[in-house]
N, C-alpha and C positions, 0 to 999 in steps of 0.2 A: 575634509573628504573631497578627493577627487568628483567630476561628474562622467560617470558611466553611464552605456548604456542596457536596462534590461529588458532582453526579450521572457515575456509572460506567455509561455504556451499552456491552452486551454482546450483541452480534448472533449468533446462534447458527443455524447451518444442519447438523444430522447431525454436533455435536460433541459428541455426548455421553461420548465417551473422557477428553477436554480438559478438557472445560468445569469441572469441579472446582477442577482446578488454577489457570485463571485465576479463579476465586472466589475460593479459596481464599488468593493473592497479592494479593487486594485487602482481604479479612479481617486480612493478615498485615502491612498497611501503620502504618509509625509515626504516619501522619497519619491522626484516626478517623473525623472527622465526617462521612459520604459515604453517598450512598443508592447501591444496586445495582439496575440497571433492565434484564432478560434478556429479549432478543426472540428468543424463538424462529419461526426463516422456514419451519415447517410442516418441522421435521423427522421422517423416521421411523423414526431409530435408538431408543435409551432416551436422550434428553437428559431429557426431562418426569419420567422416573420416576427419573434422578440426580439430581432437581436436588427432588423431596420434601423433603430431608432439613431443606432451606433457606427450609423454609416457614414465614412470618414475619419472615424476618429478608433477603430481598429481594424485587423487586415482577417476578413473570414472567407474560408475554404471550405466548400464541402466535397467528401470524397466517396466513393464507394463503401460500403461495411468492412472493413478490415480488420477492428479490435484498436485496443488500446496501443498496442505499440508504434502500429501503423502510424495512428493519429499523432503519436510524442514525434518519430520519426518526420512526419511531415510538416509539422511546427519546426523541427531543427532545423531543416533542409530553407524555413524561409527568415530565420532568426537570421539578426543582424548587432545582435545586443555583446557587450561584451563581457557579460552573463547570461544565466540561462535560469529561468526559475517555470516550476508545472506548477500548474494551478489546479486541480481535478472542480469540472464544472458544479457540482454542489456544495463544495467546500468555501471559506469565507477566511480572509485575511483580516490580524490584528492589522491595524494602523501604521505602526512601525517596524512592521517587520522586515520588508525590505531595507531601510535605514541601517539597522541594526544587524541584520546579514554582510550588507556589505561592509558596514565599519570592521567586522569581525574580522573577513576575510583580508582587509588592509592589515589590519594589526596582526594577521596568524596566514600571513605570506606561503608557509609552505603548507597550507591546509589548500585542496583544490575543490570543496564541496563542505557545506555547513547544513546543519538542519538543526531545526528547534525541538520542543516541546510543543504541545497542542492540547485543547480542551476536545476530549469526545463526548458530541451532541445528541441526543435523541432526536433523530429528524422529525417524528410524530407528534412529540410533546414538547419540544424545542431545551430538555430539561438536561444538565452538565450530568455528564455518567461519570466522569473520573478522569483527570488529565492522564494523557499518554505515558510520562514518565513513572505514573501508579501502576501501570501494567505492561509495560515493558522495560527491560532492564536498558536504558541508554547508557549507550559509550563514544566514547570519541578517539581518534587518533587513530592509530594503523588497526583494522578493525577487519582487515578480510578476512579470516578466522571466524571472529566473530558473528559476522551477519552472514556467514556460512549454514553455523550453527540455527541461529535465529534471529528473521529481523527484527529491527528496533526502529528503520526510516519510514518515514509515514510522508508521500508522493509529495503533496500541498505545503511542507515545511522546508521543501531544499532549496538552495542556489547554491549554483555551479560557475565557474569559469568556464569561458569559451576553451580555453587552451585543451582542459579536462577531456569537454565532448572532440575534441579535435584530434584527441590521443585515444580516447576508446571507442569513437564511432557513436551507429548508430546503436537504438534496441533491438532485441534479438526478435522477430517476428512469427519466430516459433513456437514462442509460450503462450498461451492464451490467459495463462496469469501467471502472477511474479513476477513479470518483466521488467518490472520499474526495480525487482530483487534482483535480479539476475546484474542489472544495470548498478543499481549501487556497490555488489561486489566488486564487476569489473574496475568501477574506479577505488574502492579500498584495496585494490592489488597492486595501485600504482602512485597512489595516494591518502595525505592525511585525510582525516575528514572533522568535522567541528562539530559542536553542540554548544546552542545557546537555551540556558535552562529557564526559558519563559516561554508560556503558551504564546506563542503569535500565529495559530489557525484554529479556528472551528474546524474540525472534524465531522460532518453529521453522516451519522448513520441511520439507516435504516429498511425496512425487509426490500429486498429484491438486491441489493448490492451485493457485489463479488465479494468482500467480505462476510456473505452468509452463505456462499456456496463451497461446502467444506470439500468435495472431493477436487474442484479443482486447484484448492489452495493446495491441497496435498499432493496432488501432480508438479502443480508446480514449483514445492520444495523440495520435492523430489529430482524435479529436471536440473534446479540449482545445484543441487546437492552433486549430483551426478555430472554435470559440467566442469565444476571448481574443486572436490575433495580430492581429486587425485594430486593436486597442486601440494596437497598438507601430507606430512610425512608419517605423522601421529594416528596407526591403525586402532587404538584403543580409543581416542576422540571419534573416527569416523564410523565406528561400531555402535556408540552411543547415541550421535547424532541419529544416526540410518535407526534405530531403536526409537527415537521422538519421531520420526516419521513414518513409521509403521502404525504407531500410535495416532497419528494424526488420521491415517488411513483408518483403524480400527472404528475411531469414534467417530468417522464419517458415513461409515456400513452401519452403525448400530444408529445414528437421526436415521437414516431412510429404510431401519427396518429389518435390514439383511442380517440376523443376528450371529446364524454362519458365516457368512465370508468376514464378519468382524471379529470372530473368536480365530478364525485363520491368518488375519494380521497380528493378531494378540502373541499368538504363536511366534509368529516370525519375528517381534518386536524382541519376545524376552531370549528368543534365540542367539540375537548381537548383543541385547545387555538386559541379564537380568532385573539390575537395578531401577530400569524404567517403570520399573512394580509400583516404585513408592516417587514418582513423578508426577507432576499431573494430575488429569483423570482418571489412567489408566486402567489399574486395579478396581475402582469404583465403576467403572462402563462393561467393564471384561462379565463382574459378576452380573451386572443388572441384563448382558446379553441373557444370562438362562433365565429370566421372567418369558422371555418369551412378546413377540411384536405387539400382541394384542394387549397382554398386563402391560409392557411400558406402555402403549397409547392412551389407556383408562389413567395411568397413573399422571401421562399429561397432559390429558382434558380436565384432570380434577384439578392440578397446578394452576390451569389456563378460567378456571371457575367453571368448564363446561361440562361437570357432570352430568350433566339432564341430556346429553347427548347420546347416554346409553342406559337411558332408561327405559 
């Protein structure tokens, strides 16, 4: 194996609990040669005064609030690596996973981006929910299509060639989420992509993360959707697709309540394909709307043990 350089950008918005620990796994990596590039998004917990300790020995930014894309954008703008791998600041690297990225990417020359598998953590209870490959379908190879459809990359498992970001730029700083989606179609438009099927990240989840904020995940599969589908020729795919997105929409109105405007995406879903019926949630969320806001809440305080809450 050649000795490359990788740049590790670490986007950091009020992780200063985390943020250690994803250092600290990238300090801990078999493979050495790599800069660490920490954009702090104007947080105002103590990240700044965690992250002292590590002065000299990585290069930290703090910027104004701009969101995540900002942040990936401004780690690019000071990368020097000749790769490129995110780190998302709560997240934690196996041992080897850089090693094992870059040998891939030697040996699968026209692939210009790799990503792994991953374990997803319970941030609360630190307990394995299920590796990533259990709940999403991974694919590799020409895949713009695909993660059109729906993604399968998870931010903390890629590395990139410099050459890649050189050809499709920056992130789009429009989406307020999916942008890290929006960015991996970009490069399955013009490139292979790779999968190595071992977890090498912890994944932790948990409540307050943009993966539990459903309506903007739906916006912004929606904005994906609507930037890249006209590229695909196939109106009976985009019909269907636009149908799982309505749906996302739907079962976004019915957690927060609205159980009208979620029977009005329900509509619009089965509109482009009926079939979305027997997908998913769908059908199962559509009916549980006519309970009505107040029966599903009783129905998940009882779920949640807190019945005594309406007694």
């Amino acid at each position: 194996m050649k000795t490359y350089l990788v740049s590790v950008i670490i986007p950091s918005y009020n992780c200063g609990k985390y943020i250690k620990e994803a250092i600290e796994s990238v300090f801990s990596q078999t493979y050495k040669n790599f800069e660490i590039i920490v954009i702090d998004d104007d947080s105002t917990d103590d990240t700044e005064y965690s992250l002292k300790e590590y002065i000299g020995k990585i290069t930290y930014f703090k910027q104004p609030h701009r969101g995540a894309a900002s942040s990936r954008n401004e780690g690019l703008k000071r990368a020097k690596g000749d790769f490129i791998a995110f780190l998302d600041a709560d997240d934690v690297w196996e041992k080897e996973k850089l090693e094992k990225q870059i040998k891939y990417l030697e040996e699968h020359p026209e692939a210009g981006m790799v990503y792994t598998d991953l374990y997803r953590i319970d941030m609360r209870t630190n307990r394995l929910l299920s590796r990533w490959s259990e709940v999403f379908p991974v694919k590799e190879g020409f895949v713009f299509k695909d993660l059109i459809e729906k993604n399968f990359i998870q931010t903390s498992s890629t590395l990139m060639k410099k050459e890649v970001i050189e050809c499709i730029g920056f992130f789009d700083e429009t989406f307020k989420a999916y942008e890290d989606i929006d960015y991996w179609v970009r490069i399955a438009e013009k490139f292979k992509i790779g999968y190595i099927p071992e977890p090498l990240v912890k994944y932790r989840m948990f409540p307050g993360t943009l993966s539990q904020k459903p309506f903007w995940m739906a916006e912004g599969r929606l904005k994906v959707f609507e930037k890249h589908a006209h590229k695909i020729e196939d109106e009976r795919w985009k019909r269907k697709v636009l149908a799982d997105i309505y749906s996302d929409f739907m079962i976004a109105h019915y957690l927060f309540n609205d159980m009208k405007k979620a029977r009005e995406y329900f509509y619009k879903a089965i509109k482009e394909d009926i079939k979305v019926i027997f997908r998913g949630r769908t059908m199962e969320t559509f009916l549980k709307t006519f309970l009505g806001a107040k029966v599903v809440n009783f129905l998940r305080e009882i779920k949640r043990g807190k019945i005594s809450n309406f007694v």
